[in-house]
C-alpha positions as CSV (number, residue, x, y, z in Angstrom):
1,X,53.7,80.7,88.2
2,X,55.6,78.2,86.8
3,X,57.8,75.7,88.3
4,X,61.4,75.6,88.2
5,X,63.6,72.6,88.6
6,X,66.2,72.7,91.4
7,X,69.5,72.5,91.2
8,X,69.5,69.4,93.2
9,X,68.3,67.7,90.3
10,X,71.4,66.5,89.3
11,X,70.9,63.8,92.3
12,X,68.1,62.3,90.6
13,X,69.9,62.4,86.9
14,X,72.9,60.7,88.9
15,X,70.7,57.6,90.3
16,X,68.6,57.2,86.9
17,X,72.0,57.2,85.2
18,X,73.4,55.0,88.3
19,X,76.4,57.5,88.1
20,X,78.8,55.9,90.9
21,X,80.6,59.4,91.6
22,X,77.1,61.2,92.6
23,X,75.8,58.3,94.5
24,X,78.9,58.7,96.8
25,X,78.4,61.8,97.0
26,X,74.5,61.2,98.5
27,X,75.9,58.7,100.9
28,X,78.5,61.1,101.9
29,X,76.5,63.9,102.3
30,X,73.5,62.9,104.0
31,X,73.5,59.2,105.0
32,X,75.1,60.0,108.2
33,X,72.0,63.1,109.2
34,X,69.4,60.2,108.0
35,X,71.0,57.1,110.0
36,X,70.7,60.6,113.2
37,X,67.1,61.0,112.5
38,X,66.2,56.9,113.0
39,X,68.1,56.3,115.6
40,X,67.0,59.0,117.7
41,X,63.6,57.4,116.7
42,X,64.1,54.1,118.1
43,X,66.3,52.8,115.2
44,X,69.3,51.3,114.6
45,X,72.2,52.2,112.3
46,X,71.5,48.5,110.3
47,X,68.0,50.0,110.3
48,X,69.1,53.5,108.7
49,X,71.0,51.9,106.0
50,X,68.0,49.9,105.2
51,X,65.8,52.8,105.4
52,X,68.0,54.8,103.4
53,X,68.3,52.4,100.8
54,X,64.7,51.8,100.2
55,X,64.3,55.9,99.8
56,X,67.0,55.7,97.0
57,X,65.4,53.1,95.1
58,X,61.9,54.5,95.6
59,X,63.2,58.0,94.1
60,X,64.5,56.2,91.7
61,X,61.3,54.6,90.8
62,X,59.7,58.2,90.7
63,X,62.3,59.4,88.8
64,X,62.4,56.8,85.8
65,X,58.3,55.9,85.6
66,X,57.0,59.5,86.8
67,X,60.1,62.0,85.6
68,X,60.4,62.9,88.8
69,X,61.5,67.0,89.0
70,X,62.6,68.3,91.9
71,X,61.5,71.7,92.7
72,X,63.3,72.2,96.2
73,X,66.4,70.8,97.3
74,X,67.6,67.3,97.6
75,X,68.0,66.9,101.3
76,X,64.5,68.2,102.8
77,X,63.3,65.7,99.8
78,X,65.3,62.8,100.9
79,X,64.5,63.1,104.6
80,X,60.5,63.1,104.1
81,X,61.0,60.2,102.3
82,X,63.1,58.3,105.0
83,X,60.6,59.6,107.8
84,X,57.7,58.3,106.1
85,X,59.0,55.0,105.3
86,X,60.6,55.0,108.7
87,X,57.6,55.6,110.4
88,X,55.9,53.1,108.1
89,X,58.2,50.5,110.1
90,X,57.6,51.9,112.9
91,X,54.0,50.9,112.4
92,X,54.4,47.7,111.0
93,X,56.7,46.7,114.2
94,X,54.2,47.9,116.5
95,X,51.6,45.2,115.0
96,X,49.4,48.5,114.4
97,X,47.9,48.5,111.1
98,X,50.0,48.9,108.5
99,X,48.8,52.3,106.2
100,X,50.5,51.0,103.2
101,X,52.4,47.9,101.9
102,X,55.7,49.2,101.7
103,X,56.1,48.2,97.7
104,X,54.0,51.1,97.4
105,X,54.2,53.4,100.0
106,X,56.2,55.7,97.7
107,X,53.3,55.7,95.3
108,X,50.7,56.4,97.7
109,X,53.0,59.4,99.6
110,X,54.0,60.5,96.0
111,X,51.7,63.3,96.2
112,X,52.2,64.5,99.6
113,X,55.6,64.4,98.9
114,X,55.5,66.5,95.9
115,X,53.0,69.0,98.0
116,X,55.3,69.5,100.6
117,X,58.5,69.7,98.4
118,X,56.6,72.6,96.1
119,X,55.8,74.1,99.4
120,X,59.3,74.0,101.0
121,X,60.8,75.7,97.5
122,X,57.7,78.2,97.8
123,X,58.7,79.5,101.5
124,X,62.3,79.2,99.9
125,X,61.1,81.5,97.6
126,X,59.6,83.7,100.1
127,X,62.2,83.7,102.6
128,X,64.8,85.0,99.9
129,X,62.3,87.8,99.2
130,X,61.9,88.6,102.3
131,X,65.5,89.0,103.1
132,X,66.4,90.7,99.5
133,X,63.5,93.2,100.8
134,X,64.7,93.4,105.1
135,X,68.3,93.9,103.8
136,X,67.0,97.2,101.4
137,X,65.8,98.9,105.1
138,X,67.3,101.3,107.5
139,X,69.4,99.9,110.3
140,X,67.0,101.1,113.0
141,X,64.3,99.2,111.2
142,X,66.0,96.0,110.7
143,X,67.0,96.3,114.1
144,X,63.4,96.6,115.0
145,X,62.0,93.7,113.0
146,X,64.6,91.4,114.0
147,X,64.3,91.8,117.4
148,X,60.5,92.0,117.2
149,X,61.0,88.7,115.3
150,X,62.9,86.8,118.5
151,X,60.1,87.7,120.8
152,X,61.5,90.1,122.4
153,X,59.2,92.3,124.6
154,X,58.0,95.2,122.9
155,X,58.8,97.0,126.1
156,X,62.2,95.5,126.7
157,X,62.9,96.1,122.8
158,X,61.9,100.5,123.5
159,X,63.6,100.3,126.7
160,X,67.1,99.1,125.1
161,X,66.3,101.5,122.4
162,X,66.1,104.7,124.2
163,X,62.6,105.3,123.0
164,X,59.3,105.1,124.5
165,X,56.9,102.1,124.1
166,X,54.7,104.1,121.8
167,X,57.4,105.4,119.7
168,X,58.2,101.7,119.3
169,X,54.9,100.9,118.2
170,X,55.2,103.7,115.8
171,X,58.6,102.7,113.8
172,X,57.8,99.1,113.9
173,X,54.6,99.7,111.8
174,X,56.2,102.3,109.4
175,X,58.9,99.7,109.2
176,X,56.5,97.3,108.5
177,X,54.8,99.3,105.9
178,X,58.0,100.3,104.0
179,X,59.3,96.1,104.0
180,X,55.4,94.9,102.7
181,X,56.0,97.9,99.7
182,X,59.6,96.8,99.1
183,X,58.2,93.1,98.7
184,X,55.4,94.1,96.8
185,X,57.6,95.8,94.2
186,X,59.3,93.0,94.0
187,X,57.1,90.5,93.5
């Protein structure tokens, strides 16, 4: 299967080509969820900015000496790299040893962060699937899954239902069967 570049990719075109109107538009739309995350982990806003910053450039870096393509969106992509360098910091504050210099913290994370970014547009992948496939059944039996997916109580579920425990049982497998065939025929 072969790997598709995200539509998000226009945030990396806009920073190589230091495009002033998309780099606003990164600040605007997720410098403020970036500066939440470190300071509900012991940061301050002077430290978001800073941590922010530094994730920017090192993207940038990616993007220019590695052609950096992004396969999932721009946000989940963005906030492992602010986590990891944050918690880098962290670290470094904390006189524990350091795990990387933070010149090249980027490099050395590059490959987990490319792992977990293929991985977040895989589930994406899957999760679209799964909904094309869940949307295609019965009501009863999207009823059944969804509930059965909230940890419910299979009892409690039957019991709302009008039907007995077994019956429940029953359904919920056929329904099960029928959304695995749907998704297999799709795939």
């Amino acid at each position: 299967m072969s790997t598709v570049t995200h539509i998000d990719q226009r945030y990396i075109e806009g920073l190589l080509q230091n495009d002033s109107r998309i780099i606003r538009q990164i600040y605007e739309q997720f410098a403020d969820k970036i500066k939440g995350y470190i300071i509900n982990n012991s940061g301050t806003g002077q430290d978001a900015a800073d941590i922010f910053q530094e994730a920017l450039t090192a993207i940038y870096q990616q993007a220019k000496h590695k052609q950096l393509q992004l396969t999932c969106p721009f946000e989940p992509f963005l906030l492992l790299v602010c986590k990891r360098k944050w918690l880098n910091e962290l670290k470094k504050r904390s006189n524990d040893p350091v795990t990387n210099h933070s010149a090249d913290v980027y490099d050395n994370m590059g490959e987990d962060v490319f792992a977990m970014s293929e991985q977040i547009a895989e589930q994406e992948g899957q999760t679209r699937l799964f909904m094309h496939a869940f949307r295609q059944l019965g009501e009863k039996c999207r009823e059944i899954i969804q509930r059965s997916l909230q940890d419910e109580h299979q009892e409690k579920i039957a019991e709302s239902l009008g039907v007995t425990y077994g019956y429940l049982r029953k359904k919920k497998s056929e329904c099960m069967a029928t959304l695995l065939k749907i998704i297999r025929s799709q795939q």
